[in-house]
Every structure is written in C-alpha cells, then in structure tokens.
N, C-alpha and C positions, 0 to 999 in steps of 0.2 A: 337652071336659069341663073344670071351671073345677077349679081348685085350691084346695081347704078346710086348714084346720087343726084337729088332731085331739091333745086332749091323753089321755095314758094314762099307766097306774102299771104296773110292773112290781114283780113283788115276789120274793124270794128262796124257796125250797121247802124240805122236807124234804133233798132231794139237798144241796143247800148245805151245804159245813164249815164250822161255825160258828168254827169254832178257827183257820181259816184265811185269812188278809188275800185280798180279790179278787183279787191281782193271783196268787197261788199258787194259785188255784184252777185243777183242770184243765181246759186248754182256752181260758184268760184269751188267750193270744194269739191262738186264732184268733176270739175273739168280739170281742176291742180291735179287731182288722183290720177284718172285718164293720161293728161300728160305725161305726169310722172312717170307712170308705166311704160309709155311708148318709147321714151328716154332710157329706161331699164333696160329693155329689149332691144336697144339698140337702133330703134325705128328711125325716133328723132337722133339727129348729129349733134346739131347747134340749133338753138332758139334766141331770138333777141329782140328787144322792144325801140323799134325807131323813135325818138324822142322829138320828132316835129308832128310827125303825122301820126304818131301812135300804133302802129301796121305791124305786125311781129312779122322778121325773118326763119326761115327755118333752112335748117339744110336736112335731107329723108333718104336716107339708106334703104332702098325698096326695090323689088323685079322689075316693075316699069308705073306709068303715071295712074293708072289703073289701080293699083295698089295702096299708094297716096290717097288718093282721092277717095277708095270704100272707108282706108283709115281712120283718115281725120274726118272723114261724115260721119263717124261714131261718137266725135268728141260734143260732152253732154251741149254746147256752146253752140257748137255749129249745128246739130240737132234742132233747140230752139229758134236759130236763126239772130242769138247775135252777134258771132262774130260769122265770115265769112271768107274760104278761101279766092283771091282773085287771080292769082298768077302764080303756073307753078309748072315747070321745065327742067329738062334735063342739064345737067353742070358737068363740066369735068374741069376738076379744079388741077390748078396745075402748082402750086405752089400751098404749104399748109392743110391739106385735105386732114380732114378730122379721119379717122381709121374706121372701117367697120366693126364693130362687137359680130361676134357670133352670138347668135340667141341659143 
C-alpha cells in the first residue's frame, strides 16, 4: 500500500486549562514523548501551533485516514479527551511537500 499525506487540525476542548501554558498541562510529558516518537517514525511531517485560535496543524504520512485516526487516538491528550482531532483529509501538496522518512 502506497504512502499518502494527510493534513489535520487538532483543536484544544473544554478539558483544556485555559490559564495554563501547555507545557503544565497534565500529562504534557507523556503526550511530548508520544509525539515525539511519531515524528521519529516519520508518522508526523509537520506540526504547528495556529497563534489565534491555538488548533495545531499537522501534515501525516500514513496508508489512509484510518491509519491517522487509531494513531493519534493513542496520543496520552486525546485519550483523556483534552485536545481533540476535528478535521483531517487527504493533501497532495504540490509545491514544498515535506519527504517521507522510511521507518
């Protein structure tokens, strides 16, 4: 099966402290870890923190949307139910695409 890329939004919930910088939220370390790893593996491409609305971008190197979605339901964050993925489709970038890593 060929390797797509798949952009999505993650966005923060009600659970979310609003009073409280990411990096203090509970649980930041084992969700940084998590990520990190996915990033390693080449899962994640690109991640990025919108600075109005606070929604992280990703771009996901993955077989199809299925794939994505058991992924990042692993991540410790979206387990608990505070952040939450809301929108996430297939991309074919046509200009700058980030490269797939093989894992």
């Amino acid at each position: 099966m060929s390797i797509k890329t798949y952009f999505g939004i993650v966005e923060r919930t009600k659970r979310w402290d609003q009073a409280t910088p990411a990096h203090e939220q509970a649980g930041f370390a084992d969700h940084a870890a998590f990520m990190h790893g996915l990033e390693a593996e080449g899962f994640i491409a690109l991640a990025g923190l919108l600075q109005v609305t606070y929604e992280v971008v990703f771009l996901f190197h993955a077989q199809d949307e299925q794939q994505v979605r058991h992924r990042l339901g692993q991540d410790p964050w979206q387990k608990d139910g505070r952040v939450a993925l809301i929108r996430l489709e297939e991309i074919q970038i046509r200009v700058g695409a980030p490269p797939h890593k093989a894992a």
